[in-house]
N, C-alpha and C positions, 0 to 999 in steps of 0.2 A: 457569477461573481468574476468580474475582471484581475486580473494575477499583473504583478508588474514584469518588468523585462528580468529584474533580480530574481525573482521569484521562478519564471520560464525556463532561466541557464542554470537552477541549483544553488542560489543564496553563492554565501560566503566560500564556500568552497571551489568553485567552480571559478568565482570573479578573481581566486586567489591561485588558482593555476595560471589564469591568464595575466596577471599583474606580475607572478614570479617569472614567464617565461619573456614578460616583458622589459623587464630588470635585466634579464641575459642579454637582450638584444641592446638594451641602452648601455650596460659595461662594458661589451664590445665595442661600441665606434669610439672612436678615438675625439672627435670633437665633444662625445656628451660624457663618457669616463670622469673625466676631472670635474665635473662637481660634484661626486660622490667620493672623494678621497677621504677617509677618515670616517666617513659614515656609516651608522650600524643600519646593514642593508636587510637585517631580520626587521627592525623596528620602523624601516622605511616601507619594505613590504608591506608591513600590517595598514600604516597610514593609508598608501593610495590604495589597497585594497578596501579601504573603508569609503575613500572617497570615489572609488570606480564604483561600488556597489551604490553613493548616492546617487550618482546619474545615470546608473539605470533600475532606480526607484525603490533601494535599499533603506535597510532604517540607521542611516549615518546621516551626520549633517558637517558642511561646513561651510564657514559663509567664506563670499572673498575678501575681507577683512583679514582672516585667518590667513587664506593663502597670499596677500598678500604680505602681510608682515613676517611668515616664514619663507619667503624668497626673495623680501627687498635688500639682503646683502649678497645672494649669490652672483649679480651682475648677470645675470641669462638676456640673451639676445634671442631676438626675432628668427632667425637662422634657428638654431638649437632648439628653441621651443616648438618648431616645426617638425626638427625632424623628432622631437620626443610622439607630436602628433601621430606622426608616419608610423615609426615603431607601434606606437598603442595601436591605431588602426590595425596594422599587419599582424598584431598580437589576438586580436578578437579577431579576425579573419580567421587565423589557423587553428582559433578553437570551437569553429564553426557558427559565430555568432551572424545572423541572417543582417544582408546587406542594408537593409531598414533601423536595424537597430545599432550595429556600426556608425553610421550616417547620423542619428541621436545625440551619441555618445562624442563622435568627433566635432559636433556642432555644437554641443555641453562645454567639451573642453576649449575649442575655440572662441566664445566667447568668454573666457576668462582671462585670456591672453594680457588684456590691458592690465589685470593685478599681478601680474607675472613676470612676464616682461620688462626687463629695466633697464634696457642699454636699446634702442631704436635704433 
């Protein structure tokens, strides 16, 4: 029986260390900070940790409908959306996720950029 990639790294648990440590790295720079001002960063954890777990074949769903109507006020630029890329990337690197399945996941989140994105 084939196991998904969720399944492989430890479910929820495991996609939820590496979403937390990737919060760290996104509260540090200073270009992506500010759109997190005011936000409860326990209940935004939970979110992408739901949504890191769809795209690597978890049982969450969200469509980009979804994402895009909770980002069409933040103004996020092409810039910023990249380097969140980068962070997530470097975030599943350092918790050992194999370069095949990074590669996935950054190709996941890549094409969703056009519901995201809204300042070109």
């Amino acid at each position: 029986m084939r196991t998904t990639m969720f399944e492989r790294y430890g479910g929820f648990s495991k996609v939820r260390g590496i979403v937390s440590d990737f919060y760290d790295k996104v509260l540090d720079s200073p270009s992506l900070a500010k759109y997190f001002t005011g936000i409860d960063m326990r209940r935004m954890i939970d979110h992408q940790t739901k949504f890191v777990s769809q795209m690597m074949g978890g049982p969450a769903s969200y469509t980009n409908e979804q994402l895009a109507r909770v980002h069409a006020n933040l103004s996020i630029d092409a810039r910023s959306y990249g380097e969140v890329v980068d962070l997530l990337t470097e975030s599943l690197e350092d918790h050992g996720v194999e370069a095949a399945d990074v590669a996935v996941i950054r190709d996941d989140v890549m094409s969703r950029k056009v519901h995201i994105v809204t300042i070109r």
